[in-house]
PLY file of the C-alpha trace (Angstrom):
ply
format ascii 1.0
element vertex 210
property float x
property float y
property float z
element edge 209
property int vertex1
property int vertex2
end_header
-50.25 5.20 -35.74
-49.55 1.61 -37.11
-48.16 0.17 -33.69
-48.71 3.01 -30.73
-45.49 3.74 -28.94
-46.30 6.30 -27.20
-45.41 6.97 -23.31
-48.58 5.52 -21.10
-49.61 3.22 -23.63
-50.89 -0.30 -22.26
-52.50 -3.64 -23.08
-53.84 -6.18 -20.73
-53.68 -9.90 -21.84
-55.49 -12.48 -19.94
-55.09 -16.50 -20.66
-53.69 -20.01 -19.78
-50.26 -20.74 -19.41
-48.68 -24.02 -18.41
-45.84 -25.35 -17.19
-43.92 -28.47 -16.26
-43.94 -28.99 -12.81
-41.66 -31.76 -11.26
-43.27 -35.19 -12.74
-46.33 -33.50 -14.11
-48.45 -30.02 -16.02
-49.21 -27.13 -14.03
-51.63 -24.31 -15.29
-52.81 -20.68 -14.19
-55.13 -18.18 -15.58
-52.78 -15.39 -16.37
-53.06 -11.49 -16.34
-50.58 -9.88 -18.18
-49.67 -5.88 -19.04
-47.89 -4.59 -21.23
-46.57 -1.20 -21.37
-45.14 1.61 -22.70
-42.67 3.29 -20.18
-40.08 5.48 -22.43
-40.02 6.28 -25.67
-37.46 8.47 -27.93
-36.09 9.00 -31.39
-32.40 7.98 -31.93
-31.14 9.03 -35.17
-33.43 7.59 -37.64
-35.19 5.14 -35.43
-38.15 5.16 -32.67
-36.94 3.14 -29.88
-40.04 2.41 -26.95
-39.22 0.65 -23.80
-42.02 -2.33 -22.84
-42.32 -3.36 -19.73
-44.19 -6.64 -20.20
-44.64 -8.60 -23.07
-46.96 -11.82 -23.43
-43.45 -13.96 -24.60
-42.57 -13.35 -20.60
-44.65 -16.37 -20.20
-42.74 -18.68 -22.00
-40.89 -20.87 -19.72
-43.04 -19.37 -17.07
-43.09 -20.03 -13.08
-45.48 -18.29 -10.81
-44.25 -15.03 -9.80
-42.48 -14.31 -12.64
-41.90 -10.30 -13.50
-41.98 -8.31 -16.21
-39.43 -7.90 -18.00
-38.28 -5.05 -19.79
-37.96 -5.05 -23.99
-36.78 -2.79 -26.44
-39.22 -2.57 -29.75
-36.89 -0.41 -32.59
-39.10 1.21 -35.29
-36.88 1.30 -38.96
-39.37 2.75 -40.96
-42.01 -0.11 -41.77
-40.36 -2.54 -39.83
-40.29 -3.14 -36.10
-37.87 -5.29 -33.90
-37.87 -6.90 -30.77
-34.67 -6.97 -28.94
-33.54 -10.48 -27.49
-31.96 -9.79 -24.48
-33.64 -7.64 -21.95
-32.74 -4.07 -21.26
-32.80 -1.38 -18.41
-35.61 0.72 -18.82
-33.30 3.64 -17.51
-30.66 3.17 -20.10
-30.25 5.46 -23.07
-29.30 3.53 -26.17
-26.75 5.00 -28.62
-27.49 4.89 -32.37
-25.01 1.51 -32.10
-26.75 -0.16 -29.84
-29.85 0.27 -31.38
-28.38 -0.93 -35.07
-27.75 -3.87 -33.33
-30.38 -5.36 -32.64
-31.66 -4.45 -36.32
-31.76 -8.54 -37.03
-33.88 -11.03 -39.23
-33.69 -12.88 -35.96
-35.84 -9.75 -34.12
-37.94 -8.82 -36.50
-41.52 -9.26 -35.63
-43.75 -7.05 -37.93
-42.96 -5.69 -41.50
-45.66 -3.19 -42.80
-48.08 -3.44 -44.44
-49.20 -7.11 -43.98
-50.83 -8.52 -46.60
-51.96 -12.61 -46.44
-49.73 -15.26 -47.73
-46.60 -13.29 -47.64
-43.38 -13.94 -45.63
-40.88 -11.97 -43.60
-38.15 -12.43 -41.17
-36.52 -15.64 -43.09
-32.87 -15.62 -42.53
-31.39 -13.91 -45.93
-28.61 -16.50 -46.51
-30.83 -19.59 -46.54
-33.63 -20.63 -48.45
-36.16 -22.67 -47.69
-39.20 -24.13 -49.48
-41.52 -23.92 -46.33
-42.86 -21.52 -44.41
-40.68 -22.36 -41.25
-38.14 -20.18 -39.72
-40.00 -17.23 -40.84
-43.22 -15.36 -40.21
-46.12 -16.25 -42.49
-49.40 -14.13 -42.59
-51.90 -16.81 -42.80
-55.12 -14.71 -42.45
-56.43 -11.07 -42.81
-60.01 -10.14 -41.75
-62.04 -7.36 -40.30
-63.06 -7.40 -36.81
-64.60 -5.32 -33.84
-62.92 -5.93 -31.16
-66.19 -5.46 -28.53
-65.11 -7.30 -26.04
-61.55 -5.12 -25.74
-62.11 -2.59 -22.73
-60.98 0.58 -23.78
-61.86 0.06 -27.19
-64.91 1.38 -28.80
-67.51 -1.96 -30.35
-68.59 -0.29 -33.47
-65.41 0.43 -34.23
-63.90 -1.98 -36.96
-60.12 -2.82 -37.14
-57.94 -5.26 -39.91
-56.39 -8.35 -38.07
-53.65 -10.34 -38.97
-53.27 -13.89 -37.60
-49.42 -14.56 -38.11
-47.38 -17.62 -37.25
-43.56 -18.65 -36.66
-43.02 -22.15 -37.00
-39.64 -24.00 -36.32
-39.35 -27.74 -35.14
-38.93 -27.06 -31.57
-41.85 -24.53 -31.07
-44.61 -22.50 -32.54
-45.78 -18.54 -32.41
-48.88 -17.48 -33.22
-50.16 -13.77 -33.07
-53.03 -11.77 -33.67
-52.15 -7.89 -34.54
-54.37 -5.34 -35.28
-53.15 -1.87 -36.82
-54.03 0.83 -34.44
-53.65 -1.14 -31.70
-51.00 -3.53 -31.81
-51.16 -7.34 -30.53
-54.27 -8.84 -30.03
-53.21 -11.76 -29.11
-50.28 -14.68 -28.12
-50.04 -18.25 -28.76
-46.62 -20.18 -27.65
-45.96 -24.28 -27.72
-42.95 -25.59 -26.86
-42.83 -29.46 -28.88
-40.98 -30.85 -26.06
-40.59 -30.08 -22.24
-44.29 -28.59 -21.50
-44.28 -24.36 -21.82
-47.81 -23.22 -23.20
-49.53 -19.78 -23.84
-52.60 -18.64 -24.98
-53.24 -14.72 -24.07
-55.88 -12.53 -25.40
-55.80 -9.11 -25.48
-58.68 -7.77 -22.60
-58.10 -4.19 -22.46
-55.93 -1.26 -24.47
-55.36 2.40 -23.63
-53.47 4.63 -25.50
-50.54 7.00 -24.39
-51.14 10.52 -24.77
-47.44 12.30 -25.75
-44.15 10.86 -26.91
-41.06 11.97 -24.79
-38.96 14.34 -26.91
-36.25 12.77 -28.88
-32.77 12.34 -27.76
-30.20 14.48 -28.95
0 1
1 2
2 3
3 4
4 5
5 6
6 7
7 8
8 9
9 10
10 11
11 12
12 13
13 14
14 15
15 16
16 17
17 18
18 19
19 20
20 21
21 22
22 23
23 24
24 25
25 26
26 27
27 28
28 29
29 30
30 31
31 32
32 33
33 34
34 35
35 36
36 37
37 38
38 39
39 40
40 41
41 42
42 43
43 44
44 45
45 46
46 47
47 48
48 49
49 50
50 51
51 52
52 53
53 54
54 55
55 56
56 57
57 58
58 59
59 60
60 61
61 62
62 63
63 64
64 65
65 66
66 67
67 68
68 69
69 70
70 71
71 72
72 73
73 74
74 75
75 76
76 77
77 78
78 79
79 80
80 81
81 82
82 83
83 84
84 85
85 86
86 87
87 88
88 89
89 90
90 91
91 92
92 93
93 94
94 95
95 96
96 97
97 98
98 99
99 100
100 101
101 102
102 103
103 104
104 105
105 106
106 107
107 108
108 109
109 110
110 111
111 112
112 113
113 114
114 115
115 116
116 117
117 118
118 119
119 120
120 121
121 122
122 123
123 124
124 125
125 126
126 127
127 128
128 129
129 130
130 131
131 132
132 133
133 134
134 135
135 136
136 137
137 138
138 139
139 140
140 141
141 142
142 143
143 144
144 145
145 146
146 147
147 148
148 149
149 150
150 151
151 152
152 153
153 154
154 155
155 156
156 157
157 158
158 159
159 160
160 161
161 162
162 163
163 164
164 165
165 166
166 167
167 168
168 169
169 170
170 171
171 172
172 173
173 174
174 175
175 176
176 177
177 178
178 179
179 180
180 181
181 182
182 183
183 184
184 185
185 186
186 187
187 188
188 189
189 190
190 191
191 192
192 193
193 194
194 195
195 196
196 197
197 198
198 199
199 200
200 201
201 202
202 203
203 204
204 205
205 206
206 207
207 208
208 209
């Protein structure tokens, strides 16, 4: 169970996010959920429905929803579909194989510090930019995570997307999935820093789609 997908799974981020607001910065202490509301094999993937993911605060006004994200599993490497989705829908094989993109993916397992992944394959670069980087690994107990035990001790993997309008940077833990979320915008004002408060786990996938 690298990144849990099952049905009933949820995290609860908490953090600042700010905003441009008319000729000056606004700012709110945030809480955030994410989680698991369908999940389902189709074909050769594991498709899970989020409703809720910390990048719903970029850009972010009060009284913003949720919004609703499809994360495909291809073996070791997961993606995070652009657009939104309906959480009702039930995505075809073709669907799903589309939004199989350098520009979606967001982990490839295992991690291991100071390599690279999700670099467009047509263009090189001599940076790290346009691409995620794993800049640290360490152990950690994540004690002050509700729902997770403190002697309990977990790999963590700070990893960053730079590009020259913005930055990502994310905390992910196997077993439990993002620890935390770090957004900058470098021009018009849109900051987030979430930390992940509290994670439950789901208890049973839904059977797979025929």
């Amino acid at each position: 169970m690298t990144f849990p997908l099952q049905p009933g799974t949820y995290w609860i981020y908490r953090g600042l996010v700010k905003w441009q607001e008319g000729g000056g910065a606004a700012e709110e202490t945030v809480t955030w959920k994410m989680e698991v509301v369908r999940s389902m094999d189709v074909g050769r993937y594991e498709v899970a429905f989020l409703e809720g993911h910390p990048n719903d605060l970029m850009w972010y006004r009060p009284g913003k929803p949720r919004g609703v994200h499809l994360l495909v599993r291809d073996d070791n490497k997961y993606y995070l579909a652009r657009q939104q989705v309906d959480a009702g829908s039930e995505p075809d094989i073709p669907f799903v194989e589309s939004q199989i993109s350098f520009t979606n993916l967001v982990l490839s397992l295992p991690l291991q510090e100071g390599a690279n992944f999700g670099s467009d394959p047509a263009f090189k670069r001599d940076d790290a930019m346009y691409a995620w980087s794993v800049q640290e690994q360490k152990q950690v107990q994540l004690s002050s995570v509700k729902g997770i035990s403190p002697e309990k001790r977990f790999e963590e993997y700070a990893l960053a997307y730079r590009t020259l309008p913005d930055h990502q940077f994310v905390g992910f833990a196997p077993g439990v999935g993002f620890t935390s979320f770090v957004y900058g915008h470098h021009g018009t004002l849109s900051e987030v820093d979430m930390k992940l408060v509290e994670f439950h786990p789901g208890q049973q996938a839904t059977p797979p789609l025929k």
